[in-house]
C-alpha positions as CSV (number, residue, x, y, z in Angstrom):
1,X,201.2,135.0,68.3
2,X,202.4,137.0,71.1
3,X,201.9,135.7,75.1
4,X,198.8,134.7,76.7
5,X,198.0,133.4,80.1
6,X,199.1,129.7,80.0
7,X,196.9,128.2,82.7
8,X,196.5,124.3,83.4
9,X,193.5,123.4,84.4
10,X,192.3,119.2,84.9
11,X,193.2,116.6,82.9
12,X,190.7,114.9,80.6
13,X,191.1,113.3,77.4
14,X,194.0,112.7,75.0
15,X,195.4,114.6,77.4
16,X,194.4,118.3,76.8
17,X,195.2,121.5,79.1
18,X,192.1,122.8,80.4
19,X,192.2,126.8,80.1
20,X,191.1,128.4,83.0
21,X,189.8,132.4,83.4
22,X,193.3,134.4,83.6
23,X,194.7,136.1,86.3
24,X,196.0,139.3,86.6
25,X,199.2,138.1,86.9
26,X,199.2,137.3,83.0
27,X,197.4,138.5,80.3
28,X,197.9,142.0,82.2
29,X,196.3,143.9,79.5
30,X,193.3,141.7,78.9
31,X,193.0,141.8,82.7
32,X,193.3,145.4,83.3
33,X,191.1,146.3,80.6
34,X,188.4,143.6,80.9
35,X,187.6,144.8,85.2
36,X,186.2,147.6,83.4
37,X,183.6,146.0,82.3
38,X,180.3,145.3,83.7
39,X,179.8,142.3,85.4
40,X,177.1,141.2,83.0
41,X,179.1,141.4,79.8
42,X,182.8,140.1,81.5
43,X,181.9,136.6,81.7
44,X,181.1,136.0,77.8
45,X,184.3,137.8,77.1
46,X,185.8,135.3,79.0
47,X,183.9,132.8,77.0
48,X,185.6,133.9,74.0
49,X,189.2,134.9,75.2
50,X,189.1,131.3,77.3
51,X,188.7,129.7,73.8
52,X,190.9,131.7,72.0
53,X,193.4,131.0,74.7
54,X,193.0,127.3,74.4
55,X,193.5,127.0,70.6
56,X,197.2,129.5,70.9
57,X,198.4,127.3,73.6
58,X,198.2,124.1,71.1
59,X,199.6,125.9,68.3
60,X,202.3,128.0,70.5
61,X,203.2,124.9,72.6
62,X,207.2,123.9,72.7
63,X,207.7,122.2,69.3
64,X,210.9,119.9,71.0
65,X,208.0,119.0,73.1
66,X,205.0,118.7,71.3
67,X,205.2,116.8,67.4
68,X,203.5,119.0,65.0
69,X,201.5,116.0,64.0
70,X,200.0,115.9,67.8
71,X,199.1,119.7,67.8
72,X,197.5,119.3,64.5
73,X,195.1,116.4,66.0
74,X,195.1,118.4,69.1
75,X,193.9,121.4,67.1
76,X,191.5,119.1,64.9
77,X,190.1,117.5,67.9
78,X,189.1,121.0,69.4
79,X,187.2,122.1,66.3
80,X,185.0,119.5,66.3
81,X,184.6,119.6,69.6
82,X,183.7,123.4,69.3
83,X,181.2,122.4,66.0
84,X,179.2,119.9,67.9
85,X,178.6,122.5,71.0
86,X,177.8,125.2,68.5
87,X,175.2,123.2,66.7
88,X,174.0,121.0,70.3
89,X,174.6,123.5,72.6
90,X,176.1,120.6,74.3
91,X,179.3,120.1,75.6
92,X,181.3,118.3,78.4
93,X,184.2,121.0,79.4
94,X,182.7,124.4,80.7
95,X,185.2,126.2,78.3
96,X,183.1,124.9,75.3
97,X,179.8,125.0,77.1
98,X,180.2,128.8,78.1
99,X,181.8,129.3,74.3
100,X,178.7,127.6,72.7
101,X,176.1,129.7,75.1
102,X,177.9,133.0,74.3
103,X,177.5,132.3,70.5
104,X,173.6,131.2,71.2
105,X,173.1,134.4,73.1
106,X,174.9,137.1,70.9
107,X,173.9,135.4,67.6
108,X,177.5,134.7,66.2
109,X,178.2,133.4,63.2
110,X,179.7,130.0,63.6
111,X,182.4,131.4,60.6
112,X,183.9,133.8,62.9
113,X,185.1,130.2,65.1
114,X,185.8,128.1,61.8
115,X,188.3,131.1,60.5
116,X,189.4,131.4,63.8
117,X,190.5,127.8,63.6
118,X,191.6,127.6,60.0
119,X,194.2,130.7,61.2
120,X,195.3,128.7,63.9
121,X,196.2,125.9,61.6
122,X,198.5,127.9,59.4
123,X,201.2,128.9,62.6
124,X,201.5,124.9,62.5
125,X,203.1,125.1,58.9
126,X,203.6,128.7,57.8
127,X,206.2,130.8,58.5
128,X,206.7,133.8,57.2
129,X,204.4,136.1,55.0
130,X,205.6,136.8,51.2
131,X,203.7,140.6,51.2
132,X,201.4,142.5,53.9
133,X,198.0,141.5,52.4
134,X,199.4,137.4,53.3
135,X,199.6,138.8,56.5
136,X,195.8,140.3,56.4
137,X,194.3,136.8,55.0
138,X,195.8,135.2,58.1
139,X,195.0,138.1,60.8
140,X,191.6,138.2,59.3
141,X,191.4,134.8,61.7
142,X,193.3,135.3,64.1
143,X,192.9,138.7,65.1
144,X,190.1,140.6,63.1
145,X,187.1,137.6,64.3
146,X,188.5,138.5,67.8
147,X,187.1,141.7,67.8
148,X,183.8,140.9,65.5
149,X,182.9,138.0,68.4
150,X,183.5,140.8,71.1
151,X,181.6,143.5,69.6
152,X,177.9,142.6,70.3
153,X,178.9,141.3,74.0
154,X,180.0,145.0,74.5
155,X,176.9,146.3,72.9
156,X,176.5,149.2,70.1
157,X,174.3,152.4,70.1
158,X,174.5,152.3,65.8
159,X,173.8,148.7,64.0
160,X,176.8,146.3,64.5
161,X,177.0,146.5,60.8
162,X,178.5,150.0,61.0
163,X,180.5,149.0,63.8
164,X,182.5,146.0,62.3
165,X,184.9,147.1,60.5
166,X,186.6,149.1,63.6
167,X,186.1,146.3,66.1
168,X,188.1,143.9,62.9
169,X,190.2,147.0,62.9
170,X,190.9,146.7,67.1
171,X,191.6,143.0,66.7
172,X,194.1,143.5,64.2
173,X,196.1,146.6,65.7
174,X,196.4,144.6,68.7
175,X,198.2,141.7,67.1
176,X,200.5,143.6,64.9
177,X,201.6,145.3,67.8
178,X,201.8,141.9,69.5
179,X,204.1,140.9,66.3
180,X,206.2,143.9,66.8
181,X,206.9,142.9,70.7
182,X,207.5,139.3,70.1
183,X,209.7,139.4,67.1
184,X,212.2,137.4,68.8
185,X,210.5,135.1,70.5
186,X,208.2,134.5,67.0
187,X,211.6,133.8,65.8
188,X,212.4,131.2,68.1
189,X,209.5,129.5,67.3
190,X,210.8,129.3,63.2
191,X,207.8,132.3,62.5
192,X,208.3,136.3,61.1
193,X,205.6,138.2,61.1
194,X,207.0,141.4,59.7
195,X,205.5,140.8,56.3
196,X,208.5,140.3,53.6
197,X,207.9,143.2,51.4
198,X,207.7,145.7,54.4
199,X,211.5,143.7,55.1
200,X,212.4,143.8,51.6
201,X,212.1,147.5,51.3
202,X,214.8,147.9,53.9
203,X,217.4,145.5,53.1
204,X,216.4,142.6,55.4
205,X,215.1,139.7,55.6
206,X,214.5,136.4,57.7
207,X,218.3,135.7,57.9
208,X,219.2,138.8,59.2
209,X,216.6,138.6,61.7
210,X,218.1,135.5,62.9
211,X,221.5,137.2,62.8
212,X,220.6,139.8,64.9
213,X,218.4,137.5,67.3
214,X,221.9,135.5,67.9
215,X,224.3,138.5,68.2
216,X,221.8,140.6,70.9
217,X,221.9,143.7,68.5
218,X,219.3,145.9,66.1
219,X,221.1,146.1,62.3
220,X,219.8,149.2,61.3
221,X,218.1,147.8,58.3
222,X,216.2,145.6,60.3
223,X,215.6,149.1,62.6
224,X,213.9,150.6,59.7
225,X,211.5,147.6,58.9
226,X,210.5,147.5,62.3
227,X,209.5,151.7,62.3
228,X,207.6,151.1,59.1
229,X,205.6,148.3,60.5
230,X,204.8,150.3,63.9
231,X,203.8,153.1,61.3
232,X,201.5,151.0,59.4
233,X,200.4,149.6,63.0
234,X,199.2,153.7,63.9
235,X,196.8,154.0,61.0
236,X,195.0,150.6,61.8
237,X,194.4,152.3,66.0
238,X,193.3,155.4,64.3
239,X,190.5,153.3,62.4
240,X,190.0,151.4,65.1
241,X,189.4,154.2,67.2
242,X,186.8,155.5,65.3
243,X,184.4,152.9,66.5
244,X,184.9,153.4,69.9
245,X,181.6,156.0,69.9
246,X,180.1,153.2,68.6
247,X,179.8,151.1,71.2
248,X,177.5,150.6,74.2
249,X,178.7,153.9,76.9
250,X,179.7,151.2,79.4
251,X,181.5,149.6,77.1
252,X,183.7,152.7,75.9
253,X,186.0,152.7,79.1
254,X,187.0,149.4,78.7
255,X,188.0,149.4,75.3
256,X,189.6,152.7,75.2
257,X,191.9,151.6,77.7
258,X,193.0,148.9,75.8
259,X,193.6,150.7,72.9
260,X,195.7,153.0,75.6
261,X,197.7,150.2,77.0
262,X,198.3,148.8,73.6
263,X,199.0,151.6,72.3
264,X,201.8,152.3,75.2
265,X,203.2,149.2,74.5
266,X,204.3,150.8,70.7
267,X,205.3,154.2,72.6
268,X,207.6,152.0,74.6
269,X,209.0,150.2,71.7
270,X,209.8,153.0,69.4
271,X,211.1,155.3,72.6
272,X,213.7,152.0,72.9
273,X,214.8,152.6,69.7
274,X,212.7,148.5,68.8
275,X,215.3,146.5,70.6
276,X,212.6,143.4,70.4
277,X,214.8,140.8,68.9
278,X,216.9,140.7,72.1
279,X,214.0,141.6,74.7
280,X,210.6,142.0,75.3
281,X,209.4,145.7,75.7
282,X,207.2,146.2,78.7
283,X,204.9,148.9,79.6
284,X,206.2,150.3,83.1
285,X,203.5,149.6,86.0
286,X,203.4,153.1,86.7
287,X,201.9,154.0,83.4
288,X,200.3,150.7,83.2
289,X,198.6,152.0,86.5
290,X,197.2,155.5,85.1
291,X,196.0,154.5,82.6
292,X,193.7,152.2,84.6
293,X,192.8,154.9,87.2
294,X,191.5,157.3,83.9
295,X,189.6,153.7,82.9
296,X,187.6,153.8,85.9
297,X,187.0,157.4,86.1
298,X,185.2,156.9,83.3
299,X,183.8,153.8,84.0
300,X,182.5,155.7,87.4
301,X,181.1,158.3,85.2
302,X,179.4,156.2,82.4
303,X,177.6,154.4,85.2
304,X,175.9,157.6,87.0
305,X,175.1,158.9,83.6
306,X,173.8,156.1,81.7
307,X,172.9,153.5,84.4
308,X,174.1,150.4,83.0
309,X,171.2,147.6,82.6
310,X,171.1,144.0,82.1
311,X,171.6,142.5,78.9
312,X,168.2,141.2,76.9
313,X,169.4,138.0,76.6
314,X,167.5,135.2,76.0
315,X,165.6,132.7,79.2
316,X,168.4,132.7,81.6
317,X,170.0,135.8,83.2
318,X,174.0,135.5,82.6
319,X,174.1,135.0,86.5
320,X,172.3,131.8,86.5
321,X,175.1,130.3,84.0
322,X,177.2,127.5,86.1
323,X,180.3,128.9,84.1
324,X,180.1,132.4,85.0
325,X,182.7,134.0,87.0
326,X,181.8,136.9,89.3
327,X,184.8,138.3,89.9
């Protein structure tokens, strides 16, 4: 599902790695884009991302190390875990009690966190995806309810209603594009995430993937797969870009320069000719760096204009949370 910080935290029952907030030595993206936020809102996405975090590490974790029947109960285990909190409030590990505040506060629908889960359970036995709309049904959880739990932490000036379909939209982009960059190492892991038909329509299919993965090389057929997906990949930014005049002003910078970093990633990939079943394709720092520097331009700029104000959340200002971070 593409790489995430993997952060261990302490040990507590059955023997769990506690996420922790990441660094900006991984998740560089996430990291880069979330300092753009304002301090009010950045600690519920961290809520969500620590979460989302916790459940990919369990499914993404070595299989020669892990049996799948241990990440199953390990991914079982945090569910119900998860359902409790959400229905108590109550939980013992601060990732679960700043998840189940963060729903409380924004109103989330608890089905956003059972799809979630249910998507994470497929990786564990599913490995490849007959026909793009497979592909949808499974980024609908992992992906799309990404960006429909973020959305009302970063606020809307229309309903959230009219904004959902272009935050599901963000979600998704940014997990096909993770695909695209972590073909081989998706591979490794016995998964293909280019959808069949899209490989299919070229001439390829999972065996060639693995051919190429072992010989270091691009078969042009496989090339041509790869181009068509990063095409398809394009008109889901262009939706999702239409919501970012949706959102909250002091919001916009941050996502905007996601979707620029993202998007980079895809410039990279194509400029390289999608060599991505031999390496990973990296944004330089360089560009990685002015795109940030235009972020907080604007971030500078929303802030004298609009003058950012505390959420309306309910008894409790996000400061006094023990889980909050105020970096």
């Amino acid at each position: 599902m593409g790489s995430r910080p993997r952060v261990r935290g302490r040990a507590a029952a059955h023997g769990r790695r506690w996420p922790q907030a990441p660094t900006g030595q991984h998740g560089r993206t996430y990291f880069l884009a979330t300092r753009l936020l304002t301090p009010d809102r950045r600690p519920f996405v961290h809520a969500l991302y620590g979460f989302a975090r916790w459940a990919d590490d369990i499914v993404d974790d070595d299989p020669g190390a892990t049996a799948l029947a241990d990440r199953r109960r390990a991914l079982t285990e945090l569910e119900a875990v998860m359902l409790d909190a959400l229905r108590t409030g109550d939980a013992e590990h601060p990732v679960i009690t700043a998840l189940a505040d963060t729903v409380r506060r924004y109103r989330l629908d608890h089905a956003l966190f059972t799809d979630f889960m249910a998507s994470m359970r497929m990786d564990l036995t599913v490995t490849d995806y007959p026909a793009y709309d497979d592909l949808a049904r499974y980024m609908h959880g992992s992906a799309a309810v990404i960006g429909l739990q973020v959305l009302p932490v970063l606020g809307t000036v229309s309903s959230r209603e009219e904004a959902e379909p272009a935050a599901a939209a963000l979600g998704v982009a940014f997990q096909l594009t993770n695909f695209l960059r972590d073909v081989g190492e998706d591979l490794d892991r016995g998964r293909v995430y280019i959808p069949g038909d899209i490989l299919a329509a070229h001439g390829a299919d999972h065996r060639l993937l693995t051919w190429c993965r072992r010989r270091g090389t691009t078969d042009p057929r496989v090339r041509a797969a790869l181009r068509e997906t990063a095409a398809l990949t394009r008109r889901v930014y262009r939706q999702a870009a239409t919501g970012i005049p949706l959102l909250a002003p002091v919001s916009r910078p941050c996502v905007h320069t996601a979707l620029a970093l993202y998007q980079r990633i895809l410039d990279e990939i194509e400029a390289a000719e999608y060599p991505v079943l031999h390496r990973r394709v990296t944004v330089p720092r360089a560009r990685r760096a002015r795109e940030a520097a235009r972020g907080l331009l604007a971030v500078a700029s929303s802030r004298i204009v609009h003058r950012a104000r505390p959420h309306e959340v309910p008894s409790g200002a996000a400061s006094d949370t023990p889980w909050e971070s105020t970096a």
